[in-house]
C-alpha positions in Angstrom: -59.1 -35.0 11.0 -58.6 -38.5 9.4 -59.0 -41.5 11.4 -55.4 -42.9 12.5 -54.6 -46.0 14.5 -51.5 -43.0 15.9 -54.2 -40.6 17.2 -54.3 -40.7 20.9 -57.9 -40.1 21.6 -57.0 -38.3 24.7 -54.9 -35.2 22.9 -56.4 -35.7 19.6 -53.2 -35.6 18.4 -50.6 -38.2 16.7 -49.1 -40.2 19.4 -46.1 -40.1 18.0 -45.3 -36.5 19.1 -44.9 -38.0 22.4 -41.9 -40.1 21.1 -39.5 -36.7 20.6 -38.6 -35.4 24.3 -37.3 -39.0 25.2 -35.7 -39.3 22.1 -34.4 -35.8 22.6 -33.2 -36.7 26.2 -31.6 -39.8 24.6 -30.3 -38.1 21.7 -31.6 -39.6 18.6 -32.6 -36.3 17.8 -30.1 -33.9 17.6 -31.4 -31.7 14.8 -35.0 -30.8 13.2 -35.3 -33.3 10.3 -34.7 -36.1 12.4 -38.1 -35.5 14.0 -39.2 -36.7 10.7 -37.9 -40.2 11.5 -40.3 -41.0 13.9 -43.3 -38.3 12.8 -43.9 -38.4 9.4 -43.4 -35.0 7.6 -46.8 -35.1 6.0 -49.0 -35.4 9.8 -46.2 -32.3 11.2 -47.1 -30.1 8.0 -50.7 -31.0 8.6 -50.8 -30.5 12.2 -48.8 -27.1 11.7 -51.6 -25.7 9.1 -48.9 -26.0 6.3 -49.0 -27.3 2.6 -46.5 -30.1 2.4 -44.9 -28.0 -0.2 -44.4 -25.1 2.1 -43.3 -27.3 4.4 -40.2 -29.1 2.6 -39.2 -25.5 1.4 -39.1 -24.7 4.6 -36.8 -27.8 5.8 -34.9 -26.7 3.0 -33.4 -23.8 4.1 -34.6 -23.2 7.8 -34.1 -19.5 7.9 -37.6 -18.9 6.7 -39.1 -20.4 9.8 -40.8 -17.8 11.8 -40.6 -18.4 15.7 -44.2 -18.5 15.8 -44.2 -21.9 13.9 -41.3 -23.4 15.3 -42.6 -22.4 19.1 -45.9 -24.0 17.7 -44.0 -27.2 16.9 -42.1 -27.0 20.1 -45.8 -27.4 21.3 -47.2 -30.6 19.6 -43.6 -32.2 20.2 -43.5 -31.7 23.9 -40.4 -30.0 24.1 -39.3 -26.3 25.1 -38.6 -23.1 22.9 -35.1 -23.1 23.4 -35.0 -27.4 22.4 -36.9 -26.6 19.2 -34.6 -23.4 18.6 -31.4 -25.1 19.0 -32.5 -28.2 16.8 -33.5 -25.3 14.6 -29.9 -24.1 15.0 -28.4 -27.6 14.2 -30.5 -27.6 11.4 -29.0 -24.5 10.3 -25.4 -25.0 11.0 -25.7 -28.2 8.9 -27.3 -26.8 6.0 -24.5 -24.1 6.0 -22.1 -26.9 5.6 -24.0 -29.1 3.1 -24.4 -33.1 3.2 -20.5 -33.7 2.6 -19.1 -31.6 5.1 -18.0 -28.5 3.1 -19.4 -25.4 3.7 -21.9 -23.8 1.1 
């Protein structure tokens, strides 16, 4: 794993992951992609055993996400099944609709 001044040495994992319940609590996250604002897509891909390619087809469309990978980044995040399924789900509904409000 590469050295990082974000690795808590006690997890061995970015410390950043500990950011997302509170901001989840708070609600500065509200749908999958904006876990990218405060943990970089590249160390999420990594951690999840992921290309980065794989990875931004996946946050393309978000139906291809099995549960296994989205329970597993449920895990490094902190948060529940059912949080990372309905950010999941808000990540769906607004990819349905498209960046300008019209559904596709």
């Amino acid at each position: 794993m590469p050295k990082s001044s974000h690795i808590d040495p006690a997890t061995g994992k970015d410390s950043r992951y500990a950011l997302i319940p509170v901001l989840l609590e708070d609600g500065k996250i509200e749908r999958l992609s904006d876990i990218f604002k405060f943990v970089p897509k590249t160390i999420v891909a990594r951690d999840m055993g992921i290309s980065l390619g794989q990875w931004d087809k996946y946050m393309q469309k978000i139906v291809p996400f099995t549960l296994k990978r989205l329970f597993r980044l449920a895990e490094l995040c902190g948060i529940t099944e059912r949080q990372v399924l309905d950010l999941a789900m808000a990540e769906r509904e607004h990819q349905k609709r498209g960046f300008n409000g019209a559904k596709t």
